[in-house]
N, C-alpha and C positions, 0 to 999 in steps of 0.2 A: 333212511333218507340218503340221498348224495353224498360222498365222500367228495370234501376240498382237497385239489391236487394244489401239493404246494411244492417248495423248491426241495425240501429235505424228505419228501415223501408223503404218500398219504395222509390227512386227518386220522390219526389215530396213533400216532408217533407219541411218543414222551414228553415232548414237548409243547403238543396239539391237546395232552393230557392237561399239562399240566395247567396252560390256558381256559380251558375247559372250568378246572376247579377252581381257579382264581376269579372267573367270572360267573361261577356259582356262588360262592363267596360274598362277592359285591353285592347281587342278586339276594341273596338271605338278606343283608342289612338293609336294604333298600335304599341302593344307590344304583342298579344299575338301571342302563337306560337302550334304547330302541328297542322298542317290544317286550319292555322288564318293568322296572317300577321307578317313579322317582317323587319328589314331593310337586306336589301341584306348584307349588309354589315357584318352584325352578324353571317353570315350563317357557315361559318368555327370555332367562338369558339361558338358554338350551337351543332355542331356535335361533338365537342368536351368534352362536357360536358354534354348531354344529357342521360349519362349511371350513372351518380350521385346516382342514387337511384337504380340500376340494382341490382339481385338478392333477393332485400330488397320484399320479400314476403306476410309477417303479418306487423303489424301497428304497432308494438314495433320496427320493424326492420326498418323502414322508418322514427321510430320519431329518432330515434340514427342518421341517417345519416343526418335530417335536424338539428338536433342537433346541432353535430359536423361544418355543413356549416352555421349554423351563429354565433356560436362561432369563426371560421377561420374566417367570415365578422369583430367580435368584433375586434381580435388579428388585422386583416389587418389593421383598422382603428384606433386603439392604436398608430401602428407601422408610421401611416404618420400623427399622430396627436405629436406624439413626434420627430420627423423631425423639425419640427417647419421649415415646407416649403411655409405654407396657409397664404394669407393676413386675414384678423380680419372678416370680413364677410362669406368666405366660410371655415375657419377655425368653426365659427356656424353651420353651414351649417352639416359639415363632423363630431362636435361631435353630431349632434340631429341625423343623419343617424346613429353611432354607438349606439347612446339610442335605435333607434328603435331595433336594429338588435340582442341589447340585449334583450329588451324587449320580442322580439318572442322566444330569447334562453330559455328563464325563462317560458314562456306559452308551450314552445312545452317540456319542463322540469317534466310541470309539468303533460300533458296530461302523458307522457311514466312513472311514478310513479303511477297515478291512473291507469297504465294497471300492476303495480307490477314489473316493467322495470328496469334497472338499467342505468342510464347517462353516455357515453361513456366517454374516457380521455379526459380533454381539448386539443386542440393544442398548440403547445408549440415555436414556431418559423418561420422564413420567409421558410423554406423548407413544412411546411403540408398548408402552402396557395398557394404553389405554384402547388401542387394539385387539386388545383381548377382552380387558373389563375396565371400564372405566369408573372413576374417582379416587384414583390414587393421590391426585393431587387437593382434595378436599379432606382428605382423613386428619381427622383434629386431634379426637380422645379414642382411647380403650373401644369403647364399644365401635368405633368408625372402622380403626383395624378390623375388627370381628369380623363387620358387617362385610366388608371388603375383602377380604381373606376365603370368607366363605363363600361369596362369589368364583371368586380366580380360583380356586380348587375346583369348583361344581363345572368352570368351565375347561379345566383339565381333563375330567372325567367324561365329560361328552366329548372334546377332540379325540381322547385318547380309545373310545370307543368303535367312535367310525375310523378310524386308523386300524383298529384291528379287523374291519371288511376289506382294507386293501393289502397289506403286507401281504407279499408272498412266501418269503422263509419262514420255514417252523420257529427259527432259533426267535426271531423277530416276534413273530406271533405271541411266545412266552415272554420276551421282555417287556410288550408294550402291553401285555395283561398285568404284568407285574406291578410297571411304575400304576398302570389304572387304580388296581388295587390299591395300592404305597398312596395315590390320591384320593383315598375314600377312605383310605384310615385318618387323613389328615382332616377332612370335614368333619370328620368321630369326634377328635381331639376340639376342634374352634368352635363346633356346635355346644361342646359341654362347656366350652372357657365362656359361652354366650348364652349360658343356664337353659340351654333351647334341649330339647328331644334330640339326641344324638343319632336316631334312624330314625326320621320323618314319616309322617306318616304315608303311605304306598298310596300312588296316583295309575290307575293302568292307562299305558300309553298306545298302545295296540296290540295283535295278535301275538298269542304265544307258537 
């Protein structure tokens, strides 16, 4: 097939590798998405959030907007870690999800500064995450978290997919398979605190 010409060289680089196997990965457990598998059930906040990165053209303009949605994952997870709604286990559970989610804001922080970029505003309240998913602000008990939780991941993993048809640096190309991944391991973990099927069952969404 066509070789993608990217900024650090052909599709087939180390780092075009390594994307490759991280979203083979997803793919086996049945989370990946545009022309892969996902649960039927996803399919409406999938289409809903799938424009996440839309217009975002150049790679300064993509690393803002993943920016900004894992900052909103931070604030989300602030917001029902000070609820103090979680029994002592998955209340773990929910602040090493938030390390991660920081963790990738500060990595994709720090890619969009090596391009001379400037770091969008934080978000600031339950209204810019409900942007992304909404009812953050109706979350009462344990299972509301879940429910919600598992939403705002599922929509992590579809922005963070179609973001990988835009980047153009290889380097980019492997971090934003990465965090993808880092987001499907996170659905693995809420799906089982919500006694549910940890890989749902496979929905074909179009051609292979």
């Amino acid at each position: 097939g066509a070789r993608i010409a990217v900024a650090d060289g052909p599709a087939g680089t180390a780092q075009v590798a390594a994307f490759e196997r991280d979203r083979r990965e997803l793919v086996r457990r049945g989370l990946g998405l545009g022309g892969a598998v996902v649960a039927g059930s996803a399919i409406p906040l999938l289409l809903a959030v799938r424009n996440a990165f839309a217009g975002s053209d150049t790679d300064s303009a993509l690393l803002e907007r993943a920016i900004t949605l894992e900052r909103i994952a931070v604030l989300a997870y602030d917001t029902i870690l000070g609820r103090e709604l979680l029994d002592e286990r998955l209340e773990r559970q929910v602040q090493a999800l938030r390390g991660h989610e920081q963790q990738h804001a500060d990595v994709l922080t720090k890619a969009l500064t090596d391009l001379d970029g400037t770091p969008p505003p934080a978000p600031s309240g339950v209204p810019d995450v409900d942007r992304v998913v909404r009812g953050l602000g109706d979350v009462r008990t344990q299972a509301d978290v879940l429910s919600f939780a598992i939403e705002l991941e599922t929509a992590a993993v579809a922005a963070y997919h179609d973001a990988q048809a835009r980047f153009v640096e290889a380097k980019l190309l492997q971090t934003g398979a990465s965090i993808m991944a880092s987001e499907g391991q996170h659905l693995v973990v809420l799906r089982r605190a919500a006694r549910k099927d940890p890989v749902p069952n496979a929905f074909e969404t179009g051609a292979r």
